[in-house]
DSSP file (Angstrom, degrees, kcal/mol; ACC not computed):
  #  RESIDUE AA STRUCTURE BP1 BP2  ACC     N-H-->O    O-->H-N    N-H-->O    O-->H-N    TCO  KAPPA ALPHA  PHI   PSI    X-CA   Y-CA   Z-CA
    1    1 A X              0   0    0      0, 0.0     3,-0.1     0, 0.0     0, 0.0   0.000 360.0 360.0 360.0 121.2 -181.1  -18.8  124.5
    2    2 A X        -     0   0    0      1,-0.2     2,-0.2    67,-0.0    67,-0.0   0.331 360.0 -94.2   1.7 153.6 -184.4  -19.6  123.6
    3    3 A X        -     0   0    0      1,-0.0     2,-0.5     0, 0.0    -1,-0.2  -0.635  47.3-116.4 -97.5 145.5 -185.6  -23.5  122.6
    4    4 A X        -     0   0    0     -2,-0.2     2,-0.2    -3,-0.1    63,-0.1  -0.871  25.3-160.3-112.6 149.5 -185.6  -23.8  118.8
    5    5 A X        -     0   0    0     -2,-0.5    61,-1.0    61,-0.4     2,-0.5  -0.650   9.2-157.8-105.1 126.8 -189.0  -24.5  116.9
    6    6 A X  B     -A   65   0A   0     -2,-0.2    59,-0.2    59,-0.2    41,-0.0  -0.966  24.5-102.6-119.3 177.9 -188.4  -25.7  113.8
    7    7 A X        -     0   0    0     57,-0.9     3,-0.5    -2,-0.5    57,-0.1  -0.382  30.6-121.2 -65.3 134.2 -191.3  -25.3  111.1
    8    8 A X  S    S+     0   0    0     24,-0.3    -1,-0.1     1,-0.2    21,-0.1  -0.342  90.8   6.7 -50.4 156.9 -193.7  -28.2  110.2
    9    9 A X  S    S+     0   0    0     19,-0.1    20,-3.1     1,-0.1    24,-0.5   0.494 102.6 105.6  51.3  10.6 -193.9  -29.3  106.5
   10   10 A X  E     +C   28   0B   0     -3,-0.5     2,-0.4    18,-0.2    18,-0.2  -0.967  43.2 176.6-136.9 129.8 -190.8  -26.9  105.2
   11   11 A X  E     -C   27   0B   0     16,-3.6    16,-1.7    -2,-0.3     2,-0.3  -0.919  22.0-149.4-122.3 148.4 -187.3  -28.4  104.3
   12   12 A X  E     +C   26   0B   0     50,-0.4     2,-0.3    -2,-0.4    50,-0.2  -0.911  22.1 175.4-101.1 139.7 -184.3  -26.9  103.0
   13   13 A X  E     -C   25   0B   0     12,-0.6    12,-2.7    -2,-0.3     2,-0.8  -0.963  19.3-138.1-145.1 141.2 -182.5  -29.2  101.1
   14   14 A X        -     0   0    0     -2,-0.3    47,-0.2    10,-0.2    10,-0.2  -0.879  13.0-137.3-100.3 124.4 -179.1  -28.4   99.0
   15   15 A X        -     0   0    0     -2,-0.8    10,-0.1     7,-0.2    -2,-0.0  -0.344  12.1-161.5 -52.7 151.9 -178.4  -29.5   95.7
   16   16 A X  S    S+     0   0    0     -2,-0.1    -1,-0.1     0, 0.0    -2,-0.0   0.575 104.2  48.2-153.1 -52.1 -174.7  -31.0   94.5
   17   17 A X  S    S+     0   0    0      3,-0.0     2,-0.3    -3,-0.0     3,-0.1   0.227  85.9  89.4-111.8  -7.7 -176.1  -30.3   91.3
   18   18 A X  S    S-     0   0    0      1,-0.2     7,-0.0     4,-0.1    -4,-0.0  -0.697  85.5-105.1-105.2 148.1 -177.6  -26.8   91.5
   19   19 A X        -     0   0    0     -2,-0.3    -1,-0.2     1,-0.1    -4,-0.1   0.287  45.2 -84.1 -52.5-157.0 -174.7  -24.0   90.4
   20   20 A X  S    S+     0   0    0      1,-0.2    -1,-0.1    -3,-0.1    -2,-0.1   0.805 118.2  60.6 -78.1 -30.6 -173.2  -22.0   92.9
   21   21 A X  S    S+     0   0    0      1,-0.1     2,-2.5     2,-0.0    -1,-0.2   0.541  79.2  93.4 -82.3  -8.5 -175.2  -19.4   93.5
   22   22 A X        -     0   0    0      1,-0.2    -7,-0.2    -8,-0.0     3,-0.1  -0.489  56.5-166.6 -71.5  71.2 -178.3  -21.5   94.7
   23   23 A X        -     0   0    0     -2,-2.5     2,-0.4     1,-0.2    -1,-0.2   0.901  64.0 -38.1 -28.5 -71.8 -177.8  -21.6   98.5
   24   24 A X        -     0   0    0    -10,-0.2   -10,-0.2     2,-0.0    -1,-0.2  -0.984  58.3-107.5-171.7 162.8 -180.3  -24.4   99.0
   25   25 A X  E     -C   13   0B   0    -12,-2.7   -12,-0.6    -2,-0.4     2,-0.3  -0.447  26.0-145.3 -82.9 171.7 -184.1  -25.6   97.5
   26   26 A X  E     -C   12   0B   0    -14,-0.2   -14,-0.2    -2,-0.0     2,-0.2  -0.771  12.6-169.7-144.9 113.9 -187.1  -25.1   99.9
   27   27 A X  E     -C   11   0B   0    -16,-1.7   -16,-3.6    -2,-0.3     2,-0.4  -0.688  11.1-162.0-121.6 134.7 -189.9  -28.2   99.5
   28   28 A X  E     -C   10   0B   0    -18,-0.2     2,-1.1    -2,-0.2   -18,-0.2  -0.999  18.7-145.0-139.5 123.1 -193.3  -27.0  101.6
   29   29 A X    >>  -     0   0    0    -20,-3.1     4,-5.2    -2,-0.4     3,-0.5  -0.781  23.8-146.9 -90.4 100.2 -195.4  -29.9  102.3
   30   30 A X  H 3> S+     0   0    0     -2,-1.1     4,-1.8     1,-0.3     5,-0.4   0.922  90.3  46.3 -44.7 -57.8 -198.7  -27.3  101.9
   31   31 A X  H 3> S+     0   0    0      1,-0.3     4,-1.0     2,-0.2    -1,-0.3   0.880 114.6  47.1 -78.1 -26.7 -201.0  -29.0  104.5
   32   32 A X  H <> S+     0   0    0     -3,-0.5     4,-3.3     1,-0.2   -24,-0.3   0.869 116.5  41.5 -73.4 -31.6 -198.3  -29.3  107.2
   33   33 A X  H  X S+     0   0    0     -4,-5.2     4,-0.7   -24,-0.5    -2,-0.2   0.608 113.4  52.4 -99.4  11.0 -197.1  -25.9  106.9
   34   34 A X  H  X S+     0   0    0     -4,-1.8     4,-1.0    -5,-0.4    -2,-0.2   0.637 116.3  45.1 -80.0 -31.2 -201.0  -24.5  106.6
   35   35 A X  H >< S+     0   0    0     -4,-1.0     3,-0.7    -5,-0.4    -2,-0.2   0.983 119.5  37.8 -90.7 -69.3 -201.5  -26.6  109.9
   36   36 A X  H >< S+     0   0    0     -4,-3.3     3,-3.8     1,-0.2    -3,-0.1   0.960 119.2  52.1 -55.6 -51.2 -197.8  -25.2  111.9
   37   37 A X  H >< S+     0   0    0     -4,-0.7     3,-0.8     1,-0.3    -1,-0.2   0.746 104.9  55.1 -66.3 -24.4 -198.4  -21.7  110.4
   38   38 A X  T << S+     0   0    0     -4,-1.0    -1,-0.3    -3,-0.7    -2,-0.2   0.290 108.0  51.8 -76.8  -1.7 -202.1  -21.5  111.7
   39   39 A X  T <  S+     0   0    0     -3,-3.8     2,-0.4     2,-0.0    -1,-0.2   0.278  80.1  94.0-130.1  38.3 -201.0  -22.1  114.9
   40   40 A X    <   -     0   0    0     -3,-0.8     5,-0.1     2,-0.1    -3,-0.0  -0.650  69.8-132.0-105.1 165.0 -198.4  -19.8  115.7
   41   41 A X  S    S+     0   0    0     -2,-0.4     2,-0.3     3,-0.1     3,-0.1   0.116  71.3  84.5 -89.2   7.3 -199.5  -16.5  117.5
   42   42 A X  S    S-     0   0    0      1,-0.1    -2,-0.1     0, 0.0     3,-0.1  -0.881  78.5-120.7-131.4 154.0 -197.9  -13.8  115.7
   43   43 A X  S    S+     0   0    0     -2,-0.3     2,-0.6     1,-0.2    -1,-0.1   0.879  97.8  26.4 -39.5 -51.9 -198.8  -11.9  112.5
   44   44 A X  S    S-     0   0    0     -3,-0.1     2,-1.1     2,-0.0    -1,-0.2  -0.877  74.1-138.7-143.2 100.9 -195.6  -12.9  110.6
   45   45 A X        -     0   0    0     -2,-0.6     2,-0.8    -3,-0.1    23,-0.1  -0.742  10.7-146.7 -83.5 108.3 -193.1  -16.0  110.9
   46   46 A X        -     0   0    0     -2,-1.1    21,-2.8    21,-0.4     2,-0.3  -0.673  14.6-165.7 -28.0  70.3 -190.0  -15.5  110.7
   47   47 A X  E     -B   66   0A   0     -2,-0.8     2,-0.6    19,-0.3    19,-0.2  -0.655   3.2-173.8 -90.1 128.3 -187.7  -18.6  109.0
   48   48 A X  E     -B   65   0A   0     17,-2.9    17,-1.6    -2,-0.3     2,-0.6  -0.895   9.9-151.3-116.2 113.6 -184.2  -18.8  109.2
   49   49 A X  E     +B   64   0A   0     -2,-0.6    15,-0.2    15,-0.2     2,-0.2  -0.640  23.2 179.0 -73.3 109.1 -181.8  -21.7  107.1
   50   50 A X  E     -B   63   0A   0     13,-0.8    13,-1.4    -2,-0.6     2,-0.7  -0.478  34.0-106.3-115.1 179.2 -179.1  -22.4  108.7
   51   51 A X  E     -B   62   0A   0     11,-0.2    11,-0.2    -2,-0.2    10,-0.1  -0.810  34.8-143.6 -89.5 110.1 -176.1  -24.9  108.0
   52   52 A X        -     0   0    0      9,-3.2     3,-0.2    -2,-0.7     9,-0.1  -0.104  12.0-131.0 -73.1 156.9 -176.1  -28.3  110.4
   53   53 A X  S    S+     0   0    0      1,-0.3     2,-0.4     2,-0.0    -1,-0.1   0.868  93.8  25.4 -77.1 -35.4 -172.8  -29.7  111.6
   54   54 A X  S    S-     0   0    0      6,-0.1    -1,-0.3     7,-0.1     6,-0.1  -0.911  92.7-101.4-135.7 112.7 -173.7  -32.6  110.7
   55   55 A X        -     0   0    0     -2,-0.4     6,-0.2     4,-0.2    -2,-0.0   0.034  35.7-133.6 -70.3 156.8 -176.3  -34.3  107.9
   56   56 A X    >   -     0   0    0      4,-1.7     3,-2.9     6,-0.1    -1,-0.1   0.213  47.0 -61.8 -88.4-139.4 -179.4  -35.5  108.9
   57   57 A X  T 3  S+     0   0    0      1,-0.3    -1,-0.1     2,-0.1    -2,-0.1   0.805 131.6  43.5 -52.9 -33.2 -181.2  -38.7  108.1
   58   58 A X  T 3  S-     0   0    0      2,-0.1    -1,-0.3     0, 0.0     3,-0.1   0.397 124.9 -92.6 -64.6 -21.6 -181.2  -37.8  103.8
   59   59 A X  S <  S+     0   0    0     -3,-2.9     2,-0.6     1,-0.2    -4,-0.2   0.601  82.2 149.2  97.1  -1.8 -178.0  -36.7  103.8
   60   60 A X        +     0   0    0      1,-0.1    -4,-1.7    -6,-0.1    -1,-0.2  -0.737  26.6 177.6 -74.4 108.7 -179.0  -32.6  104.5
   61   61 A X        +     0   0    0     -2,-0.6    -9,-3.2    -6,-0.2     2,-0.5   0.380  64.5  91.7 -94.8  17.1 -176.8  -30.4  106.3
   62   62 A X  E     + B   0  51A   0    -50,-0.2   -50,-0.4   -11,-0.2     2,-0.3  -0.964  54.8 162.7-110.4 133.8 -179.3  -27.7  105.6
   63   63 A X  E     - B   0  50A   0    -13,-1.4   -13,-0.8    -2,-0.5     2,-0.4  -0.698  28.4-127.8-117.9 164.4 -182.4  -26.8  108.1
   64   64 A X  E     + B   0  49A   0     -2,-0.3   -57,-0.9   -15,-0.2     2,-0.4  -0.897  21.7 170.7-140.0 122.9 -184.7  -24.6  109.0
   65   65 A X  E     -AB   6  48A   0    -17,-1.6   -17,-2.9    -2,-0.4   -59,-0.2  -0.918  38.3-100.7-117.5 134.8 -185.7  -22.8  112.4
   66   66 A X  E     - B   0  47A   0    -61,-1.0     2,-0.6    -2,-0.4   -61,-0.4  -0.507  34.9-124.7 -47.5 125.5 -188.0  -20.0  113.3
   67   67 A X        +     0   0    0    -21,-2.8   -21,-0.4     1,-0.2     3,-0.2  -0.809  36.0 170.7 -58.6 113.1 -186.4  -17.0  113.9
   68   68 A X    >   +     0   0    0     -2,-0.6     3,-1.8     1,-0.1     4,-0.3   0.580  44.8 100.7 -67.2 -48.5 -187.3  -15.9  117.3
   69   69 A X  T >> S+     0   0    0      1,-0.3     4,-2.3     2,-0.2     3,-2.0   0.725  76.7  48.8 -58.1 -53.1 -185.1  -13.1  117.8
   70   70 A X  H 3> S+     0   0    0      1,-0.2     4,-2.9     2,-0.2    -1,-0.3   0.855 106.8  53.8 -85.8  -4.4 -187.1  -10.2  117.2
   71   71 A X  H <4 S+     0   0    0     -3,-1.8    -1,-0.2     2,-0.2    -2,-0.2   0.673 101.6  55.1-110.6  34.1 -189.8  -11.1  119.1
   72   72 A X  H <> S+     0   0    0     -3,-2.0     4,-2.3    -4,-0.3     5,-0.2   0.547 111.4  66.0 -98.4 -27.1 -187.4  -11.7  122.5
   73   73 A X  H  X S+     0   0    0     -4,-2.3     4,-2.6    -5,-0.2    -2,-0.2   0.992  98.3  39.1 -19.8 -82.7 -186.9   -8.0  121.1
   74   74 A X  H  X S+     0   0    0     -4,-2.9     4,-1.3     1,-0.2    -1,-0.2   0.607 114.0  57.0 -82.1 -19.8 -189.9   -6.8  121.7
   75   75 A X  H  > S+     0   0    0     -5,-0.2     4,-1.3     3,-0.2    -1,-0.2   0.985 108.9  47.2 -53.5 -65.8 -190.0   -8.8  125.1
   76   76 A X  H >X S+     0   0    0     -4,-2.3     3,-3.3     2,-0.2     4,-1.0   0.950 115.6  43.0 -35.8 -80.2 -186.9   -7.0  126.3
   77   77 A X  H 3X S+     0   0    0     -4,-2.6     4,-1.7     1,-0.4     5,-0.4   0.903 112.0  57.5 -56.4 -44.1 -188.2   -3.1  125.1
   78   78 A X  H >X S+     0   0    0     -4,-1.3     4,-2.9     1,-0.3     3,-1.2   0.877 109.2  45.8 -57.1 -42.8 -191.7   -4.2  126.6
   79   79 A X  H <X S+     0   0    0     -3,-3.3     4,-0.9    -4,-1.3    -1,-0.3   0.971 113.1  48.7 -49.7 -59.2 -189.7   -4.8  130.1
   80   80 A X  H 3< S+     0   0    0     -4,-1.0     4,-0.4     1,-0.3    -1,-0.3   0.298 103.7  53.6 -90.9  15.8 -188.0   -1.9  129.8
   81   81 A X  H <X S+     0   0    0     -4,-1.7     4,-2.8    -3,-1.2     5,-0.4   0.702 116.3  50.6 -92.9 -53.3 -190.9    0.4  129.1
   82   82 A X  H >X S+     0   0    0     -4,-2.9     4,-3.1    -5,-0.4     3,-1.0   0.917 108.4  43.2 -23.4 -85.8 -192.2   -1.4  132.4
   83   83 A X  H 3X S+     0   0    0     -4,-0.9     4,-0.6     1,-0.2     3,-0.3   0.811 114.8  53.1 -55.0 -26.1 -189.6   -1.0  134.6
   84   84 A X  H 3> S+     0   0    0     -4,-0.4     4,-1.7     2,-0.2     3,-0.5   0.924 115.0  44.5 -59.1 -35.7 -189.1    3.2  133.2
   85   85 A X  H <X S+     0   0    0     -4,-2.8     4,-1.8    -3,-1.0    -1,-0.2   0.878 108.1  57.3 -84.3 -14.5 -192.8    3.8  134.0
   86   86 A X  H  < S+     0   0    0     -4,-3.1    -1,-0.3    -5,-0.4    -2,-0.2   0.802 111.2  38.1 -66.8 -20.7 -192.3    2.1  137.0
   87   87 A X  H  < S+     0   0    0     -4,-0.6    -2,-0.2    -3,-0.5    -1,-0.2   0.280 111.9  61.7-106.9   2.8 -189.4    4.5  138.2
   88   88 A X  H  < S+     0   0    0     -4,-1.7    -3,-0.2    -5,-0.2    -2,-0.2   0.723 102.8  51.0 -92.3 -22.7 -191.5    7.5  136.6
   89   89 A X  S  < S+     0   0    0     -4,-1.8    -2,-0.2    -5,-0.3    -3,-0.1   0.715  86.4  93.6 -74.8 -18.9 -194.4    6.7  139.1
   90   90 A X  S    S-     0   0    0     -5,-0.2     2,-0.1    -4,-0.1    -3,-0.1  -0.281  99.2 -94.2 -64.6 166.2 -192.0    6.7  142.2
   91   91 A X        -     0   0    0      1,-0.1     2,-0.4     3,-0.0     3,-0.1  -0.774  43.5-113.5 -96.1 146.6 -192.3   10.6  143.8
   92   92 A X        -     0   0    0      1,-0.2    -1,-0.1    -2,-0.1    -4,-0.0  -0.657  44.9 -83.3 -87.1 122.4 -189.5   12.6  142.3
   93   93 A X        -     0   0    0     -2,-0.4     2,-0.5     1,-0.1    -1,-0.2   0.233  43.5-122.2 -34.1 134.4 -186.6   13.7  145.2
   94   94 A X        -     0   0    0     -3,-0.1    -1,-0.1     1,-0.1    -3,-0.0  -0.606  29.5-106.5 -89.4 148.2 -187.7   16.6  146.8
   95   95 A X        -     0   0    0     -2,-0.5     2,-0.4     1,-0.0    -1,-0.1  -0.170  33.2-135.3 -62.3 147.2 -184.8   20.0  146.5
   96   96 A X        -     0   0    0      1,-0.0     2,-0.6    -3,-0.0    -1,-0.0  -0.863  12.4-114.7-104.7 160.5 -183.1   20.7  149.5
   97   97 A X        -     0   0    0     -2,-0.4     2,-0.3     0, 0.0    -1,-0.0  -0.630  28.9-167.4 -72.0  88.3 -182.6   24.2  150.8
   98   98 A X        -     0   0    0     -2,-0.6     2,-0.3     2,-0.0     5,-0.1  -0.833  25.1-112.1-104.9 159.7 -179.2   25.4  151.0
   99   99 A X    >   -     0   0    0     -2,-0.3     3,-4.4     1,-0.1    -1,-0.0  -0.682  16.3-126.0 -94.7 132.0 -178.4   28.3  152.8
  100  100 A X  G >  S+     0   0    0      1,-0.3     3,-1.3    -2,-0.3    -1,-0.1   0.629 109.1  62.9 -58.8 -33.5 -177.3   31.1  151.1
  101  101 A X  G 3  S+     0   0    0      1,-0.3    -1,-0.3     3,-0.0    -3,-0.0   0.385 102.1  52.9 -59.1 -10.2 -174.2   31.3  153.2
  102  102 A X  G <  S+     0   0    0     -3,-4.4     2,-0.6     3,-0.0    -1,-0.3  -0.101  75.7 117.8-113.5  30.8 -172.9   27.7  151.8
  103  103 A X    <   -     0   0    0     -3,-1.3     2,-0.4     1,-0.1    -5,-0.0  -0.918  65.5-144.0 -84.9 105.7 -173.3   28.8  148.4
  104  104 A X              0   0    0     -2,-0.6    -1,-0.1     1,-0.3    -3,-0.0   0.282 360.0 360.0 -76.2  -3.5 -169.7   28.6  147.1
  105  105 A X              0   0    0     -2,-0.4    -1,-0.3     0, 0.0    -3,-0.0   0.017 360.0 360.0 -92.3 360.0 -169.6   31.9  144.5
């Protein structure tokens, strides 16, 4: 598994106070998460919130980490488009001759 990144300058934080259906608030400190988001490499970031065992320093058991996943995805397929063109470039077995007399019909 992968190290987890978590986002500059975006918190999740869950309300006691907010009904039920409100999983959890999300407070974006604009200039930290213009600054983290400008330096990731990918078109599109990927955030996931997840639920902590334990809260942190506020009292939050809710966080937030970059989802990762799809592009250890795209890692994976990209190996395995390697290694296929690598076993389509090997020379293909050549037929062997049998003699008509071992044909079993």
């Amino acid at each position: 598994m992968a190290k987890k990144t978590y986002p500059k300058g975006i918190y999740a934080n869950r309300s006691d106070k907010a009904p039920g259906f409100v999983r959890s608030n999300v407070k974006i400190d604009n200039a930290k998460a213009v600054e983290f988001l400008q330096a990731q490499t990918t078109p599109f970031t990927h955030l996931t919130i997840l639920e902590g065992h334990e809260p942190d320093e506020y009292g939050n058991l809710d966080y937030i980490c970059v989802d990762d996943y799809k592009m250890e995805l795209e890692a994976k397929k990209a190996q395995e488009g390697i290694n296929s063109a690598r076993q389509s470039a090997q020379p293909a077995p050549q037929p062997q001759d049998i003699p008509e007399d071992d044909i079993p019909f």
